[in-house]
Residue, then its C-alpha position, 0 to 999 in steps of 0.5 A: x473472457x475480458x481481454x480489454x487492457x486494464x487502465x495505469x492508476x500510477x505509472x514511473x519514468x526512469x525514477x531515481x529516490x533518495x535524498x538530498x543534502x547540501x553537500x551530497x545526493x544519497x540515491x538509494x534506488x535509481x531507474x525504477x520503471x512501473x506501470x500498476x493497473x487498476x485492481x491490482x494487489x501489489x506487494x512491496x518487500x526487502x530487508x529492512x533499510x533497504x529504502x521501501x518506505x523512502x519509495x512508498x514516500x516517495x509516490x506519495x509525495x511526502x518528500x520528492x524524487x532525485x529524477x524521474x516523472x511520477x504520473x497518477x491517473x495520467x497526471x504528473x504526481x507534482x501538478x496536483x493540489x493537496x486537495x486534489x492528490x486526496x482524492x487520488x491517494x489514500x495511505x494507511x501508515x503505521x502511525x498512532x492515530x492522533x485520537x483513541x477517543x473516536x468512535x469507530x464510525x468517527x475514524x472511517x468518515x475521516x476519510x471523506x474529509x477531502x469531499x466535505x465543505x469547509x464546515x465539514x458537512x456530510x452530503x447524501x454521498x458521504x453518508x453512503x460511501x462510509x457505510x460502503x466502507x464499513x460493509x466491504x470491510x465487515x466492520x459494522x458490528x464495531x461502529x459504536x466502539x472508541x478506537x482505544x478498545x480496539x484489537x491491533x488486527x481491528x484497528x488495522x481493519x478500520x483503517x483499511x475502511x477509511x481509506x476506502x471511504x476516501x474512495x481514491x482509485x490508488x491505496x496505499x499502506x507501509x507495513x498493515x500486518x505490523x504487530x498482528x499475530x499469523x492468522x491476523x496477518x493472512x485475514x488482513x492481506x486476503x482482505x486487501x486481496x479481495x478489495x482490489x478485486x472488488x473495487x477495482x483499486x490499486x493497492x500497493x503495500x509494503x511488508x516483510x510477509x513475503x511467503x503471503x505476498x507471494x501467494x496473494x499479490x498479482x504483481x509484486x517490487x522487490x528492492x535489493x542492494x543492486x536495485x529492484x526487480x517488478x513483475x507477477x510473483x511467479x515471474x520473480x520466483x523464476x528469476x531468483x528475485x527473492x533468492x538475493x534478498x538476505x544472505x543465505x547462511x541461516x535462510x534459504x529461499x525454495x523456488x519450488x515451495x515459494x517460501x523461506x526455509x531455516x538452514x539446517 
């Protein structure tokens, strides 16, 4: 058995998100303290408004930290160039994408922009780390169809490839199973489960499918009202991190089940 300690892709020191106005700072969650290693599935729940997506922004560097030192790779998250951060982080976000009209194909090789030249010339490398991306994800059978004929579940899966053609050792997605149906919602996180595992990345990613999170991830942030507690899923059902998520007048959590239940 390997017993060799696994390498921090991102790390916090003492990190206060939130923002900043000229008349007041607005901290939502202070003192966040994180170490994720390299593949390693890392699932990020809450109620809603709670300040997941400020926090996922946050490490992505779409808008600064009220205090505190972001390191990816070993390197402070403000020292890199946004060339170089590309080559770091790749996030999937649920945002429309800007052109239903590309193939398939055209959407993953997006991911190789931050490797290109100027002209965006495709090397031998490119070429091979898209079809690594199309396999790993089984998508190969949709190649050649145009993004607006794609199922939610199998546009989710493209995005999931062009993130992995960006070939970043940190991924990181807000909310991949939005809109799917049950069954979609599990394929897509035992899809996530089984890329960290094989490629070795870290994926962080933010959702409300908790009773999956809990199942599939190795570690999971929970954000509360009094701050957040990080550690592996069963560690967090020790404590009673998810019994403090919602009030408990319609639903309760069950430690012994590890999910949710409806009041009766």
């Amino acid at each position: 058995m390997n017993n060799e300690p696994l390498n921090i892709v991102l790390k916090t020191e003492d990190l206060s998100i939130g923002y900043r106005t000229k008349k007041e700072l607005n901290v939502i969650a202070a003192d966040i303290n994180l170490k994720l290693h390299e593949g390693e599935l890392v699932g990020l729940v809450g109620a809603n408004g709670i300040g997941k997506s400020t926090l996922l922004r946050t490490l992505s560097r779409v808008q600064p930290a009220l205090h505190g030192k972001i390191m990816l790779s070993d390197i402070e998250l403000q020292s890199y160039k946004s060339v170089e951060l590309a080559s770091q982080l790749s996030i999937v976000l649920t945002e429309q994408i800007a052109s239903k009209n590309l193939t398939v194909q055209e959407l993953v090789a997006l991911g190789r922009q931050p490797y290109t030249n100027w002209v965006g010339k495709m090397a031998e490398e490119d070429i091979e780390q898209i079809k690594k991306a199309i396999e790993v994800t089984h998508i190969g059978d949709l190649v050649a169809k145009r993004c607006f004929e794609l199922s939610d579940g199998q546009l989710q899966k493209v995005l999931i490839a062009r993130a992995i053609a960006q070939d970043t050792p940190f991924i990181m997605l807000d909310e991949p199973t939005t809109h799917l149906d049950v069954y979609h919602k599990a394929y897509i996180l035992k899809l996530l489960k089984r890329l960290a595992f094989e490629t070795r990345k870290t994926i962080l990613f933010s959702t409300h499918e908790i009773d999956f999170a809990i199942q599939l991830c190795d570690k999971m942030i929970v954000m509360n009202q009094d701050g957040f507690e990080f550690g592996r899923p069963k560690e967090l059902v020790q404590c009673r991190a998810f019994s403090s998520l919602f009030p408990e007048d319609l639903i309760l959590f069950d430690s012994k089940s590890g999910r949710y239940k409806v009041r009766s």
